[in-house]
N, CA, C and O atoms as a MOPAC input file, in Angstrom:
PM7 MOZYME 1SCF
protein

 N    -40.12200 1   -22.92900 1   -20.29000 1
 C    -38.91400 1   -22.31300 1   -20.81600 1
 C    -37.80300 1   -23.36000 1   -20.81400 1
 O    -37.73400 1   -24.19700 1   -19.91400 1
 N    -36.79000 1   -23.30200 1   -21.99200 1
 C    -35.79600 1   -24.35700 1   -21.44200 1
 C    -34.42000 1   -24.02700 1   -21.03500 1
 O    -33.59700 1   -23.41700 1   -21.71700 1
 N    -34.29800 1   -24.39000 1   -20.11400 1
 C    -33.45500 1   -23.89900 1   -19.24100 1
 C    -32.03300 1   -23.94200 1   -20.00600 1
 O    -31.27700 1   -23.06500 1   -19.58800 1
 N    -31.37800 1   -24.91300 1   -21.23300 1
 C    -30.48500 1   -24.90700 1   -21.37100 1
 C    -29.85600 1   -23.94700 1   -22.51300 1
 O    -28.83500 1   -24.14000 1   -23.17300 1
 N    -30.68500 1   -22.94700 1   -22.55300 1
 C    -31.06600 1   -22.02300 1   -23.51100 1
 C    -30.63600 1   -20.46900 1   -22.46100 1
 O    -30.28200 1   -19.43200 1   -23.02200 1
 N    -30.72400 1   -20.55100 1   -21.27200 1
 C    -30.25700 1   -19.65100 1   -20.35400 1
 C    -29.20200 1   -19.05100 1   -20.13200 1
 O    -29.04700 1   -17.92500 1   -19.65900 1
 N    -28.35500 1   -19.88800 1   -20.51500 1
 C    -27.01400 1   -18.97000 1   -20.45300 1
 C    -26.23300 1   -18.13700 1   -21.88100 1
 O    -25.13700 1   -17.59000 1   -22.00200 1
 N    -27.39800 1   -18.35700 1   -22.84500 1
 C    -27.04900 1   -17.37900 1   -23.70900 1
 C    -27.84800 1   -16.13100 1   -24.22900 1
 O    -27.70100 1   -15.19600 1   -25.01500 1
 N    -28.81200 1   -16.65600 1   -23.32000 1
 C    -29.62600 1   -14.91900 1   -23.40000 1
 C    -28.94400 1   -13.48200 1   -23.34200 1
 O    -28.62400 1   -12.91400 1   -22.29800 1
 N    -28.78800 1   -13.03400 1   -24.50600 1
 C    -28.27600 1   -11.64100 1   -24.48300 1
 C    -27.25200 1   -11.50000 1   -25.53600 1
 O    -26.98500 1   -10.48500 1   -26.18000 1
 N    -26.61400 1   -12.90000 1   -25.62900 1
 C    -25.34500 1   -13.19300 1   -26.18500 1
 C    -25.89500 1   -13.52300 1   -27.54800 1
 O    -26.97100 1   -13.96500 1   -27.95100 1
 N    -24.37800 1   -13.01900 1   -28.30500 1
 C    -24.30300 1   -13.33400 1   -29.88200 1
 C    -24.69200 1   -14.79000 1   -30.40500 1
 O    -25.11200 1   -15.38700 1   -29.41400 1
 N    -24.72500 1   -15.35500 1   -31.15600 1
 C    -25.04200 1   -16.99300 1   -31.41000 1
 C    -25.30900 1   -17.42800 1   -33.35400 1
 O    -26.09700 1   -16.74600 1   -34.00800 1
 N    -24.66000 1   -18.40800 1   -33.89800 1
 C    -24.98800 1   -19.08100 1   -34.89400 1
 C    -25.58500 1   -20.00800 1   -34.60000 1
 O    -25.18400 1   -20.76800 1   -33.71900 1
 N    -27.07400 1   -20.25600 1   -35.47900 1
 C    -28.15700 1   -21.44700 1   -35.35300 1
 C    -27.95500 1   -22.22100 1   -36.68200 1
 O    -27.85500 1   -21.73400 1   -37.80800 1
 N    -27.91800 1   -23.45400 1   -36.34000 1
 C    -27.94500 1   -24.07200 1   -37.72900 1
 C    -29.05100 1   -25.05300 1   -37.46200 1
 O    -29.19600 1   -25.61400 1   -36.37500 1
 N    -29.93500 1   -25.25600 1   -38.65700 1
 C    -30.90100 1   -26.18400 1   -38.01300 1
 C    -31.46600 1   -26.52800 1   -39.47300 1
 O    -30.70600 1   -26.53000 1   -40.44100 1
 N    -33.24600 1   -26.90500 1   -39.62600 1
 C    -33.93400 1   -27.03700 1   -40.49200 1
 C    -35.18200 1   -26.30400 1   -40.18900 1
 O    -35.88000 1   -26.52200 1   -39.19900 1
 N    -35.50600 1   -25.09100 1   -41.44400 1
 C    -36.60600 1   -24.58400 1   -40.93200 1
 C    -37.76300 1   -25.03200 1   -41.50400 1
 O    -37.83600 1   -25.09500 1   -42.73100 1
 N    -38.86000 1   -25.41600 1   -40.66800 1
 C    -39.86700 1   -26.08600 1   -40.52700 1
 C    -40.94600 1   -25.28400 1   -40.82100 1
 O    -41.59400 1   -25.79100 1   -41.73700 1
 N    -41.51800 1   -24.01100 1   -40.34400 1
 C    -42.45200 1   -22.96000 1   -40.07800 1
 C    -41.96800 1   -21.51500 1   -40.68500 1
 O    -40.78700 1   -21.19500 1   -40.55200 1
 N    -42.59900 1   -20.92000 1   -41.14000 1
 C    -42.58700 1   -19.38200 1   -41.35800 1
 C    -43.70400 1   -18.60200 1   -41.47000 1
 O    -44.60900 1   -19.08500 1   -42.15200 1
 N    -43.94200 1   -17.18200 1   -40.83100 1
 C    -45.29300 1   -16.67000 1   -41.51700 1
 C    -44.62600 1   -15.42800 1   -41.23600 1
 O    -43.59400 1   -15.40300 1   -40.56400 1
 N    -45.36900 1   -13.99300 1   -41.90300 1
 C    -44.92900 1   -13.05900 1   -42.17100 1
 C    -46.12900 1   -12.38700 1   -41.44000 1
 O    -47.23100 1   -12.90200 1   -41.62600 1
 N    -46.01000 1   -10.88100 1   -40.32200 1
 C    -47.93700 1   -10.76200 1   -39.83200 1
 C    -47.11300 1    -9.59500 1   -40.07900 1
 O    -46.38800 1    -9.27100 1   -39.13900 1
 N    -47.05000 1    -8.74800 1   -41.34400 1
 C    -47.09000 1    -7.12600 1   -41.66900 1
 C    -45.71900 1    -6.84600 1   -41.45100 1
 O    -45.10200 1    -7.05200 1   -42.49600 1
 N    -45.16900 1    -6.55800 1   -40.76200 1
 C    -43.53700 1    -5.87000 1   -41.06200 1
 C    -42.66500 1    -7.18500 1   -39.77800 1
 O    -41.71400 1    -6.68400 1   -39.17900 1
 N    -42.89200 1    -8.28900 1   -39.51400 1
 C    -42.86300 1    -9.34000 1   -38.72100 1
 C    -42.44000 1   -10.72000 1   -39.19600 1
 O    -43.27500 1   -11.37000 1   -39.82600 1
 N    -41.38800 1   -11.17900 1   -38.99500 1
 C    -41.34400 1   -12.70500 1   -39.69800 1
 C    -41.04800 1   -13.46400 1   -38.24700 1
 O    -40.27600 1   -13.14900 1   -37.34100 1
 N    -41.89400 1   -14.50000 1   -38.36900 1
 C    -41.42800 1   -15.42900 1   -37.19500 1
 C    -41.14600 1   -16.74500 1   -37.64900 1
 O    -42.11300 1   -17.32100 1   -38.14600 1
 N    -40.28400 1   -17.25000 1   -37.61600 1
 C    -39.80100 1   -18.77200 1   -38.13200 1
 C    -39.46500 1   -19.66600 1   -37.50200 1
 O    -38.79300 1   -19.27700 1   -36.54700 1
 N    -39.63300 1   -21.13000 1   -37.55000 1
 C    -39.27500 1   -22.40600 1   -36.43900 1
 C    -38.32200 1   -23.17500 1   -37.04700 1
 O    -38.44500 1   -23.84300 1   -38.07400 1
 N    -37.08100 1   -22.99600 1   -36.13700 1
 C    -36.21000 1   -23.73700 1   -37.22400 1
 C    -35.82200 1   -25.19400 1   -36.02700 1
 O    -35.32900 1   -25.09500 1   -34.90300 1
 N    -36.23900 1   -26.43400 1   -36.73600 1
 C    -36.36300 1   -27.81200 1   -36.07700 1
 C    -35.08200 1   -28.23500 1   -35.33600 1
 O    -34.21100 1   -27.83700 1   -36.11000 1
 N    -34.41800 1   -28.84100 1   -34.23500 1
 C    -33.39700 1   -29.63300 1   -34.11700 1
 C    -32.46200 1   -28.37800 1   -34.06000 1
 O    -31.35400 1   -28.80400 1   -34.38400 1
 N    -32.40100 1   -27.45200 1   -33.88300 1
 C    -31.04500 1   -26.36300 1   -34.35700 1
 C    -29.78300 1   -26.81400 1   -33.33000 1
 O    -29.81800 1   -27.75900 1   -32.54200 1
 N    -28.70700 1   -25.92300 1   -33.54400 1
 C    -27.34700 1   -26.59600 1   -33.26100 1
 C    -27.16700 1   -24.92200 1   -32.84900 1
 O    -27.58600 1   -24.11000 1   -33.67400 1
 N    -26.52100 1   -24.39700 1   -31.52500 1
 C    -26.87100 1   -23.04200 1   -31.42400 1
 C    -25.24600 1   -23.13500 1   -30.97800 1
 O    -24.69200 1   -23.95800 1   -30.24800 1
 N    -24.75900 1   -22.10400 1   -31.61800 1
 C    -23.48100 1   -21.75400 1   -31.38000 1
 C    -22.78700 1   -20.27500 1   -30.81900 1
 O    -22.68900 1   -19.36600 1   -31.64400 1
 N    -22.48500 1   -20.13000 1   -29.92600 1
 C    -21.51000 1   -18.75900 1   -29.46500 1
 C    -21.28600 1   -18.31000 1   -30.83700 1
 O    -21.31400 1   -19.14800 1   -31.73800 1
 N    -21.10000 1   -17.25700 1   -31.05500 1
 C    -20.74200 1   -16.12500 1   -32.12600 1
 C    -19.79700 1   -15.30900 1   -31.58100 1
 O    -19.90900 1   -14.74400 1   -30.49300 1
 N    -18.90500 1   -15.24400 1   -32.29400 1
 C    -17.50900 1   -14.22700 1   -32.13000 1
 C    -17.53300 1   -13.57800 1   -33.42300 1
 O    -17.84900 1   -14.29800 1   -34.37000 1
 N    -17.21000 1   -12.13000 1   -33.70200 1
 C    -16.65000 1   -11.77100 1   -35.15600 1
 C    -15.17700 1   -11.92600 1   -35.06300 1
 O    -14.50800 1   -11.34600 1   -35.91700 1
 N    -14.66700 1   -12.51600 1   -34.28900 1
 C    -12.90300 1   -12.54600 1   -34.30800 1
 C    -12.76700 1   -14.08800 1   -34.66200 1
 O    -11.68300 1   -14.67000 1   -34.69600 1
 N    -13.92400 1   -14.64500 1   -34.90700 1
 C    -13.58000 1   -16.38000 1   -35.05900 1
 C    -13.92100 1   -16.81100 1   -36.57900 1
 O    -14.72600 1   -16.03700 1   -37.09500 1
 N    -13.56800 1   -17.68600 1   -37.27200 1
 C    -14.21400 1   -17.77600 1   -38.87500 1
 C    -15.61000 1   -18.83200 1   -38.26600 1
 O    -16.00700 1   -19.11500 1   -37.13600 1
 N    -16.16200 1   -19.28800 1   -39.98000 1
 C    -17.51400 1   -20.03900 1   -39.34300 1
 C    -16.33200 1   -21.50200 1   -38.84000 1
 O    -16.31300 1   -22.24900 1   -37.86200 1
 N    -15.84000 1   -21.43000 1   -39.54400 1
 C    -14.71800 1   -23.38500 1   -39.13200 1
 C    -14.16300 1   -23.31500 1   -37.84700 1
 O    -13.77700 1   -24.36300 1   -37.33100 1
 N    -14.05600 1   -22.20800 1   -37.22100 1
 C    -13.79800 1   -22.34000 1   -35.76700 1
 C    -14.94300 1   -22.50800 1   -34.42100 1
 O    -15.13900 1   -23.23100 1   -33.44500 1
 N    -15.55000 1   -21.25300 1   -35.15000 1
 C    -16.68800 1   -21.40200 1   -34.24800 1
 C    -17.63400 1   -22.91200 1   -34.27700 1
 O    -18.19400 1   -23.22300 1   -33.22500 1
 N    -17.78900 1   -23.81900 1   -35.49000 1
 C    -18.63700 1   -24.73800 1   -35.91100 1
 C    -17.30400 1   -26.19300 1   -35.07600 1
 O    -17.46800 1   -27.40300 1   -35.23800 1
 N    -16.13300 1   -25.56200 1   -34.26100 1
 C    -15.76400 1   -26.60700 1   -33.39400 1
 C    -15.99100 1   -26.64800 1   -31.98600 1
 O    -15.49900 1   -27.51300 1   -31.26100 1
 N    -16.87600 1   -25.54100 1   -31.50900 1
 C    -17.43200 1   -25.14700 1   -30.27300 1
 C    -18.60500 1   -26.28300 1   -29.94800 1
 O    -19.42500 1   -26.38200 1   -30.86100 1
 N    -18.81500 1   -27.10700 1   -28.87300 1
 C    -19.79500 1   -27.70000 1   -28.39900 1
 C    -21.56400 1   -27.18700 1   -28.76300 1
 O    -22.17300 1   -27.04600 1   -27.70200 1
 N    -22.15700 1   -26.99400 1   -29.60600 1
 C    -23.44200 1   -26.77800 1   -29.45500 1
 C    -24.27600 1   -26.89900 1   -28.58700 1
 O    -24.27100 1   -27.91200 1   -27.88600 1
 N    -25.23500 1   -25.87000 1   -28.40100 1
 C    -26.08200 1   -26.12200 1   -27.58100 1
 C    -27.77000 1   -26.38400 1   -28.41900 1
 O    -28.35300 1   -25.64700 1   -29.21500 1
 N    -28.16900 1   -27.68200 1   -27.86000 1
 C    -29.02900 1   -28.31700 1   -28.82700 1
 C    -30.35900 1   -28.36800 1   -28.24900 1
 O    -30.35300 1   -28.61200 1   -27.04300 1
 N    -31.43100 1   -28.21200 1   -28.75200 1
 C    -32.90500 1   -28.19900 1   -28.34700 1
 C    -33.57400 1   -28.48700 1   -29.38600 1
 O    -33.25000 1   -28.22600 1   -30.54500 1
 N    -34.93500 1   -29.26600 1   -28.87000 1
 C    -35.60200 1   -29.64200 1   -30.08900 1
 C    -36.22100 1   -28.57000 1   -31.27000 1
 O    -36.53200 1   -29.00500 1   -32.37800 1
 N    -36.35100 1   -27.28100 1   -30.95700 1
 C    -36.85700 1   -26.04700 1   -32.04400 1
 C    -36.73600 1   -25.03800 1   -31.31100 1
 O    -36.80900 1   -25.04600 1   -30.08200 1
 N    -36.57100 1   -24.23400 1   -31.90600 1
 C    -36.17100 1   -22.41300 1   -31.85500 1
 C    -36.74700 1   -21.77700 1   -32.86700 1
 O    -36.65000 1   -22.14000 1   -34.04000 1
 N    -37.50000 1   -20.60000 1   -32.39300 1
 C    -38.28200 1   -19.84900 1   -32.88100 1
 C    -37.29900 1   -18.24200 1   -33.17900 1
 O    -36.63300 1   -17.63200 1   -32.34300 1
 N    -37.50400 1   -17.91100 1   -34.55900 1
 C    -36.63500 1   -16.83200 1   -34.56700 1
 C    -37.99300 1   -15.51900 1   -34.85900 1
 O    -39.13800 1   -15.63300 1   -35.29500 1
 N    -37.44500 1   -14.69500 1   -34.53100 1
 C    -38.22100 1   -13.60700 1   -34.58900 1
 C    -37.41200 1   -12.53200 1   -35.01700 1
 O    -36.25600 1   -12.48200 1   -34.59900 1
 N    -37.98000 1   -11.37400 1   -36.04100 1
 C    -37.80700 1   -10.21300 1   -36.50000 1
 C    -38.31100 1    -9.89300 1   -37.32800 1
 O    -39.07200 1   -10.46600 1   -38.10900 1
 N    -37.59500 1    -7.99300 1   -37.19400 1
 C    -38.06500 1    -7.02400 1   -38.23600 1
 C    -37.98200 1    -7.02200 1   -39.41700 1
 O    -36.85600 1    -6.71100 1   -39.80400 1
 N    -39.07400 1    -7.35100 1   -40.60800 1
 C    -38.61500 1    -7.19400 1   -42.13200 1
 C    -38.27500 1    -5.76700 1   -42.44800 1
 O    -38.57000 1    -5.04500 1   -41.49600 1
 N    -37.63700 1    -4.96700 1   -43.68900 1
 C    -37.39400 1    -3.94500 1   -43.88200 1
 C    -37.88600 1    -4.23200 1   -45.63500 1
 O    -38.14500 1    -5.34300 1   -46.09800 1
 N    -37.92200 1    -2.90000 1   -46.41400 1
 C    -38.06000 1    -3.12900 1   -47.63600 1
 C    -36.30100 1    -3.40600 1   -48.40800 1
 O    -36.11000 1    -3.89500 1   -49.52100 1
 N    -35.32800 1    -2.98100 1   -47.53700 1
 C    -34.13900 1    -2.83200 1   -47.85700 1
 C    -33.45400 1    -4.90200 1   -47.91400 1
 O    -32.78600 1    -5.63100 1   -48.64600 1
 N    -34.11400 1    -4.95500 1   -46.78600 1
 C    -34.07600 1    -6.61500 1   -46.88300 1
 C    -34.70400 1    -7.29200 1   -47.16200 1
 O    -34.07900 1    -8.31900 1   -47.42500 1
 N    -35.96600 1    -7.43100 1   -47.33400 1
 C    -36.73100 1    -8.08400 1   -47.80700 1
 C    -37.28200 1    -9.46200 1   -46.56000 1
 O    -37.17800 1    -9.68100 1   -45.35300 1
 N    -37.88500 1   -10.11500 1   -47.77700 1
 C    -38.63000 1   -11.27300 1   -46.74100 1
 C    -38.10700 1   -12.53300 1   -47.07000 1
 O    -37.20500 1   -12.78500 1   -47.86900 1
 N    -38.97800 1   -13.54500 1   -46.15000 1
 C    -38.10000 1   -14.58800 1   -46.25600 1
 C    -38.17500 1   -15.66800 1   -47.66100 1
 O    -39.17600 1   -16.14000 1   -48.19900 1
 N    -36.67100 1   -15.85500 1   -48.02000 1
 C    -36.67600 1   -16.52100 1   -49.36400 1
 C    -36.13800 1   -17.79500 1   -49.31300 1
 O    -35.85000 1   -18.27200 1   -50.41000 1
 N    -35.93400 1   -18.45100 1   -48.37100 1
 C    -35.48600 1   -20.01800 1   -48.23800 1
 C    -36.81000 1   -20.90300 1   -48.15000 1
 O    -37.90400 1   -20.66200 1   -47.63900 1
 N    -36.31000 1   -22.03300 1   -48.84300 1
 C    -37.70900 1   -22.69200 1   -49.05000 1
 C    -37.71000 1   -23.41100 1   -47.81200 1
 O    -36.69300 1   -23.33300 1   -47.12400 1
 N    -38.84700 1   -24.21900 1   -47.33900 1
 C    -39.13600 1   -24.89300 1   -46.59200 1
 C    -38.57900 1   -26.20700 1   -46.36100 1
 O    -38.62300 1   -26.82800 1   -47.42300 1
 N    -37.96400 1   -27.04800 1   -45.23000 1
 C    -37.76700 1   -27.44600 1   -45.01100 1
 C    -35.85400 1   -27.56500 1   -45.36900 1
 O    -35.30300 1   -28.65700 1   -45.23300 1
 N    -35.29000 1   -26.69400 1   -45.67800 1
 C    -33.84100 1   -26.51200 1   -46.27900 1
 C    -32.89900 1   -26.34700 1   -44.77000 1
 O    -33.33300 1   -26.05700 1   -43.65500 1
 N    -32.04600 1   -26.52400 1   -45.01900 1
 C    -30.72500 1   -26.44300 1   -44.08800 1
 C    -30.14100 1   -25.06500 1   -43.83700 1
 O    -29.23500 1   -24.58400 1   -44.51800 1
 N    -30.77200 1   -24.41900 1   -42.72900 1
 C    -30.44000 1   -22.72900 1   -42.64900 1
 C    -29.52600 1   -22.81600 1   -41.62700 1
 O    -29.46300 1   -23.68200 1   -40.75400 1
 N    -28.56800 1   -21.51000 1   -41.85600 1
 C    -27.76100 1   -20.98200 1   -40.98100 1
 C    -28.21500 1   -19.44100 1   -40.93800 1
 O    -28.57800 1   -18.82000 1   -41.93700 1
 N    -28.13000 1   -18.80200 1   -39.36600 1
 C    -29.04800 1   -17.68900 1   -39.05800 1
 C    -27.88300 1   -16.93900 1   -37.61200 1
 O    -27.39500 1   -17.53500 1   -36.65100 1
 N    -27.81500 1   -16.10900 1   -37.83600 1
 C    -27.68600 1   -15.52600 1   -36.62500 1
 C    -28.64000 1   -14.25300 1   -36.41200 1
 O    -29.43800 1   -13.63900 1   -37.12200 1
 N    -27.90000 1   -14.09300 1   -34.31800 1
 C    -28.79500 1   -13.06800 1   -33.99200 1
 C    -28.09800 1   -13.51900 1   -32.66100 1
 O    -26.95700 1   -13.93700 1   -32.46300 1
 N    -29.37100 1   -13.25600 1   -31.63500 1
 C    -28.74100 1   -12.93500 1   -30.04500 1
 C    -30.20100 1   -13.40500 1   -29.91200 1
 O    -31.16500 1   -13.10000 1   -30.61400 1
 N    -30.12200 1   -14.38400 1   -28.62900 1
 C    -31.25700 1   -14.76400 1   -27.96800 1
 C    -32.17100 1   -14.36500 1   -26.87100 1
 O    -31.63300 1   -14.47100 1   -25.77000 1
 N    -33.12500 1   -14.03100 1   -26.85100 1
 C    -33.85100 1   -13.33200 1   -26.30300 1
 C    -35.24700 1   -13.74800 1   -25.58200 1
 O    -35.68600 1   -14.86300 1   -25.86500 1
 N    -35.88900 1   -13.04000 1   -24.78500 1
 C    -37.27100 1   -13.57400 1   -24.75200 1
 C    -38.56500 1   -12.97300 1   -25.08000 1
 O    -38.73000 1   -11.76400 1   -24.92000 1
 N    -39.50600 1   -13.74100 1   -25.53200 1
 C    -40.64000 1   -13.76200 1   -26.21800 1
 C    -41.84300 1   -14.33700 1   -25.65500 1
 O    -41.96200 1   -15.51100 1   -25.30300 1
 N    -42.74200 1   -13.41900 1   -25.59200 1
 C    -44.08200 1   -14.08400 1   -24.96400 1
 C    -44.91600 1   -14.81600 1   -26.05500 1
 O    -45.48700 1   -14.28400 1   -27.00700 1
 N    -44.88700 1   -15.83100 1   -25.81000 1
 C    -45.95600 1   -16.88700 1   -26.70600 1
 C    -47.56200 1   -16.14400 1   -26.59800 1
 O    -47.93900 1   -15.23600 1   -25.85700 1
 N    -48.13000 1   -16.73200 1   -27.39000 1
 C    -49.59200 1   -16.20800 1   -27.71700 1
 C    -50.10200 1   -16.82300 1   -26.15800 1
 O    -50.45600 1   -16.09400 1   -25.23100 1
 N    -50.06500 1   -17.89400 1   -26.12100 1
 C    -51.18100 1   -17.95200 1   -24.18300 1
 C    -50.47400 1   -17.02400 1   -23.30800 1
 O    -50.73900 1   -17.05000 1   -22.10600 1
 N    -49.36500 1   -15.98000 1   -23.88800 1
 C    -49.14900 1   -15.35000 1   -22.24100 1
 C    -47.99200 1   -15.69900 1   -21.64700 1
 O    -47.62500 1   -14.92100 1   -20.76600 1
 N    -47.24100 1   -16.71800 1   -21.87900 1
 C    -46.13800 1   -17.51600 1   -21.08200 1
 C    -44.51900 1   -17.16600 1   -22.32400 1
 O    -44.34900 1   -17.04400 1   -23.53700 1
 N    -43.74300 1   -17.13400 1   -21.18900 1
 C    -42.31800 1   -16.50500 1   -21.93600 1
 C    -41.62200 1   -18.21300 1   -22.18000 1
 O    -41.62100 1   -19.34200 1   -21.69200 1
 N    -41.10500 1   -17.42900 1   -23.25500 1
 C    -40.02200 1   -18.75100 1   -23.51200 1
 C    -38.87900 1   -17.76900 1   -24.37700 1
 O    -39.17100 1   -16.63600 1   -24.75900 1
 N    -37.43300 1   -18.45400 1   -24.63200 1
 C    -36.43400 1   -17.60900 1   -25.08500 1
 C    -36.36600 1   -17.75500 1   -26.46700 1
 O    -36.67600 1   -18.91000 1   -26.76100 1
 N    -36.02100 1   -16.90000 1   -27.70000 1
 C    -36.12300 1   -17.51500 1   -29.39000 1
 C    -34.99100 1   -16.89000 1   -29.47000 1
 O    -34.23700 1   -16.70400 1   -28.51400 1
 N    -34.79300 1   -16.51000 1   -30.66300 1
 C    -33.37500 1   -16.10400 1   -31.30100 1
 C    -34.56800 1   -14.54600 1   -32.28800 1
 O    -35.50200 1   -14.53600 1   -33.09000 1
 N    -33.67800 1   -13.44100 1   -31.49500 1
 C    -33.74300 1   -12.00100 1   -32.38100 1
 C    -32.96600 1   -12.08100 1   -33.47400 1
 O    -31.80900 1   -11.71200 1   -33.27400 1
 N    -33.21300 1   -12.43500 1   -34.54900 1
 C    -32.09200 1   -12.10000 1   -35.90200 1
 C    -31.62100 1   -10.69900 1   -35.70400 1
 O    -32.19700 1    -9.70100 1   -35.27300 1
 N    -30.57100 1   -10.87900 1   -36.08300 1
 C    -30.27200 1    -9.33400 1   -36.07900 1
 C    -29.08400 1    -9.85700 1   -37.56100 1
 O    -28.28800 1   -10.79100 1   -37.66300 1
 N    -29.49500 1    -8.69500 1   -38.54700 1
 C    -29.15100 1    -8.66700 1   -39.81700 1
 C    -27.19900 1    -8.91300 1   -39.69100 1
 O    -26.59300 1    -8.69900 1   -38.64100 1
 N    -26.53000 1    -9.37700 1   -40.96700 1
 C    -25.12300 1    -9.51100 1   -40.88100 1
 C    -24.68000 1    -9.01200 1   -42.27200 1
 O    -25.27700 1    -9.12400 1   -43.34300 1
 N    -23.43500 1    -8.40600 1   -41.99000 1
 C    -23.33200 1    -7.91000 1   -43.53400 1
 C    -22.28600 1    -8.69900 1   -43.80300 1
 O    -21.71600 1    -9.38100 1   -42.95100 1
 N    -22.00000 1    -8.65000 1   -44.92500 1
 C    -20.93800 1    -9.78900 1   -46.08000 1
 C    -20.51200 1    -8.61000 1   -47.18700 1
 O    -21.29100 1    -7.89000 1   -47.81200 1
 N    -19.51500 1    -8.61800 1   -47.22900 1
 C    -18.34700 1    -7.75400 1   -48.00600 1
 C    -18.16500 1    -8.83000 1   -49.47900 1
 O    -17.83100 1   -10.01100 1   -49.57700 1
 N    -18.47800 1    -7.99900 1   -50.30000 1
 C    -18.46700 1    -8.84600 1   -51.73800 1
 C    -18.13800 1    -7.75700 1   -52.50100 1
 O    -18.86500 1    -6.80500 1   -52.78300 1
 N    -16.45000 1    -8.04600 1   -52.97100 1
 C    -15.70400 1    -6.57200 1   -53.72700 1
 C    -16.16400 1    -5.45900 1   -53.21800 1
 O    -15.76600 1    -5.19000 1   -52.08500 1
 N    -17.22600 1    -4.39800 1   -53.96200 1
 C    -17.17400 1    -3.31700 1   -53.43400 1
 C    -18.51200 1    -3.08000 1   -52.96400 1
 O    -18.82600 1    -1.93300 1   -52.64500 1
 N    -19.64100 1    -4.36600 1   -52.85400 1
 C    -20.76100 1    -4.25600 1   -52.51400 1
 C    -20.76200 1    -4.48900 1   -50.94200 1
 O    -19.76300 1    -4.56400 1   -50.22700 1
 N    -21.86000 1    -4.57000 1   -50.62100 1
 C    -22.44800 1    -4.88100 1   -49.26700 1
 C    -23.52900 1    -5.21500 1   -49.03200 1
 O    -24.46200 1    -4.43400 1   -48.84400 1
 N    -23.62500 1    -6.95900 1   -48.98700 1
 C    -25.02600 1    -7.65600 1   -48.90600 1
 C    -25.54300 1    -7.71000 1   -47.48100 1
 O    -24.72800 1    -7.87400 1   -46.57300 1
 N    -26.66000 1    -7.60100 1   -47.25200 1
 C    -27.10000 1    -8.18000 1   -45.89100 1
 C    -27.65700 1    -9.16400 1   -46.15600 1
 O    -28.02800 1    -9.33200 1   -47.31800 1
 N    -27.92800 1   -10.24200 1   -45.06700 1
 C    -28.67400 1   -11.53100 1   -45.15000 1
 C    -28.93600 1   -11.87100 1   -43.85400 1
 O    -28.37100 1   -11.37600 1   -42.87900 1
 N    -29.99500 1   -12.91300 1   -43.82300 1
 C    -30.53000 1   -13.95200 1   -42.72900 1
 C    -30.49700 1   -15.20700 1   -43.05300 1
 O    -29.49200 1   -15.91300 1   -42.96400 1
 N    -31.82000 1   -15.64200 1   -43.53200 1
 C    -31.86100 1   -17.44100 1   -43.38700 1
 C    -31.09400 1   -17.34800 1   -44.95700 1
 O    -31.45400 1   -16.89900 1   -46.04500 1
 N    -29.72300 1   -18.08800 1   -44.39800 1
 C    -28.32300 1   -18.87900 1   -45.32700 1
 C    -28.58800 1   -20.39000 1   -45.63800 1
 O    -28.85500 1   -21.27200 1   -44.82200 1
 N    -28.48500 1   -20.47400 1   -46.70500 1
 C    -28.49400 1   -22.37100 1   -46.72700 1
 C    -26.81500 1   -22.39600 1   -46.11300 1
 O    -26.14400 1   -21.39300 1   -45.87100 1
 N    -26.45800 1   -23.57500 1   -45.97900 1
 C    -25.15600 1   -24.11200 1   -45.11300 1
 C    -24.43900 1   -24.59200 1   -46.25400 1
 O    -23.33300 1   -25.11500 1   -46.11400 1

């Protein structure tokens, strides 16, 4: 597990990174996004404030979540420059052993009188 990943378990967070990996197993997307840059999340802060906060940096982060038909699946191509939020959490790897990833949890965006949701953002 890496430890410097500990003190934001639970807590809100922007990841910016490069995603490397994706697979979809039935209503499930799990994605590896390389090098990410993990940031505290406030909704009282814009992205230009929060993106002056110290990052917390590790070599890959694994995001995990629920697809819906309302959102759909994942549409960023491979290897592109994503921005993602969610709240970090823990996850048992396939041998059995926990390590912490990032739960997406969906964000909405106000566009005139619509209301988009989204996940993996190019930057």
């Amino acid at each position: 597990m890496r430890d410097e990943l500990l003190p934001l378990v639970g807590k809100p967070v922007m990841v910016v990174g490069r995603l490397t990996a994706k697979e979809t197993q039935g209503k499930q997307l799990k994605a590896c996004i390389k090098s990410p840059k993990i940031y505290k999340w406030s909704r009282f802060e814009t992205l230009d404030q929060i993106k002056t906060q110290r990052p917390v940096k590790t070599d890959h982060l694994w995001v995990h979540a629920q697809l819906s038909s309302s959102i759909g699946g994942p549409e960023d191509a491979m290897f592109a420059n994503i921005r993602i939020f969610g709240h970090m959490g823990y996850y048992t790897r396939a041998n059995g052993s926990t390590d912490i990833g990032l739960m997406w949890t969906p964000c909405v965006n106000s566009v005139g009188q619509q209301i988009q949701f989204f996940y993996l953002t190019h930057k």
